[in-house]
C-alpha positions in Angstrom: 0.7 2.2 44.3 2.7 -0.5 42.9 6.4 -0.2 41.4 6.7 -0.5 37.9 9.6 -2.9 38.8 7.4 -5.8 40.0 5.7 -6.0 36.5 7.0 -9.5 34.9 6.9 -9.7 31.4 5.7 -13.1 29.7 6.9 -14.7 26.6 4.1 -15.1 23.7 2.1 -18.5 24.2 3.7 -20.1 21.2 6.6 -18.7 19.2 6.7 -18.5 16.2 9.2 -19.7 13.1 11.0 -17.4 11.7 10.6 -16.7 8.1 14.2 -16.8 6.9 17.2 -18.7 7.4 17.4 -21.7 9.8 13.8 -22.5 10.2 14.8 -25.0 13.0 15.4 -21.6 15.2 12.7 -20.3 17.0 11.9 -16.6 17.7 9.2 -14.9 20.2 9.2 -11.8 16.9 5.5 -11.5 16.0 5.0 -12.8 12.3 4.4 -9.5 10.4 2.2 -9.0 7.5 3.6 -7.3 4.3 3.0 -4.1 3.9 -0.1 -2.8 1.8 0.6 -1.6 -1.4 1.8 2.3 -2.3 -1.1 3.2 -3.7 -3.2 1.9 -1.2 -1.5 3.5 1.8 -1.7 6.5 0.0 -5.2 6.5 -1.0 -5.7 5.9 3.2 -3.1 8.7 4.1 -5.1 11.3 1.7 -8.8 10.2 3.6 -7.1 11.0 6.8 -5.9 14.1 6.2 -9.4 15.0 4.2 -10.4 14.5 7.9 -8.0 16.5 9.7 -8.8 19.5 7.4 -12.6 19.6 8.2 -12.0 18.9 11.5 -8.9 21.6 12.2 -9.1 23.6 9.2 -7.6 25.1 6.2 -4.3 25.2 7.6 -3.4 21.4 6.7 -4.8 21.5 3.4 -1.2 21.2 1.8 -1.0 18.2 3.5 -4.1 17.1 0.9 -2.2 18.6 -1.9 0.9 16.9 -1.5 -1.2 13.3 -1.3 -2.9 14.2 -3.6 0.4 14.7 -6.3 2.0 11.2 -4.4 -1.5 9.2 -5.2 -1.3 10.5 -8.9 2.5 9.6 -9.2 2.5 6.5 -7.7 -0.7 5.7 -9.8 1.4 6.2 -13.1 4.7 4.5 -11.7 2.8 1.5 -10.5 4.1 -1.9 -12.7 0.5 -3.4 -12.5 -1.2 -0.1 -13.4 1.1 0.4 -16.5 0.9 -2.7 -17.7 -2.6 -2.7 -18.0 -2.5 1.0 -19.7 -0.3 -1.2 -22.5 -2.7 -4.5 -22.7 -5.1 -1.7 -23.1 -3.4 0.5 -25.8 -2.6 -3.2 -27.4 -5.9 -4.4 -27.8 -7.5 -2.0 -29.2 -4.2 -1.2 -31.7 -5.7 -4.5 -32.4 -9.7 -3.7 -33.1 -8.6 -1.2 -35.5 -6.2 -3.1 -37.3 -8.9 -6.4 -37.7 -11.4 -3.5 -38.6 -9.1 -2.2 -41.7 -8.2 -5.7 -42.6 -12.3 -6.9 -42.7 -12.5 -3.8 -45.2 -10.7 -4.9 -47.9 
C-alpha cells in the first residue's frame, strides 16, 4: 500500500488569466462560471427535495414548503420579472385607453 506522501500534485496544463486586476499575472484558479440565477437555483433546490420526500418520506416535506415560499418570493422580487409585470400593466393601460379614444 502506498503512502499518501509520494502522491505529487501537478499544476493545470495551461493557466489561466485572471479576470481582474493585472491581467499580465497568471493564476493556476480554475475560471469559474457565474452563478445561475435565484430563481433558477431555486426552482432546482425544490425538484430535489420533491425527490427526497418520495424517496425518504413525509418527514422532509417542510423542506418543500419553505422552497416552495423562497421560489414565490424570489419570483416577485426578481428586477426582470417585475419589469415585465409593468410593460405588461402598461400596455394594456394602453389598449384601453386607444379603445376609449376610437369611441368618440
Amino acid at each position: 500500500m502506498r503512502s499518501r506522501s509520494r502522491v505529487r500534485l501537478e499544476p493545470l496544463r495551461s493557466p489561466v488569466l485572471s479576470g481582474k486586476g493585472d491581467s499580465s499575472r497568471k493564476t493556476f484558479a480554475p475560471k469559474r462560471n457565474p452563478p445561475a440565477p435565484l430563481v433558477e437555483r431555486i426552482e432546482r433546490a425544490l425538484v430535489l427535495a420533491a425527490y427526497v420526500v418520495v424517496r425518504h418520506g413525509p418527514a422532509y416535506a417542510p423542506l418543500v414548503d419553505r422552497l416552495e415560499r423562497e421560489l414565490e418570493a424570489a419570483r416577485q422580487n426578481d428586477p426582470t420579472e417585475r419589469a415585465k409585470r409593468i410593460l405588461d400593466a402598461y400596455n394594456s393601460l394602453m389598449k384601453v385607453g386607444a379603445t376609449t379614444q376610437h369611441k368618440r
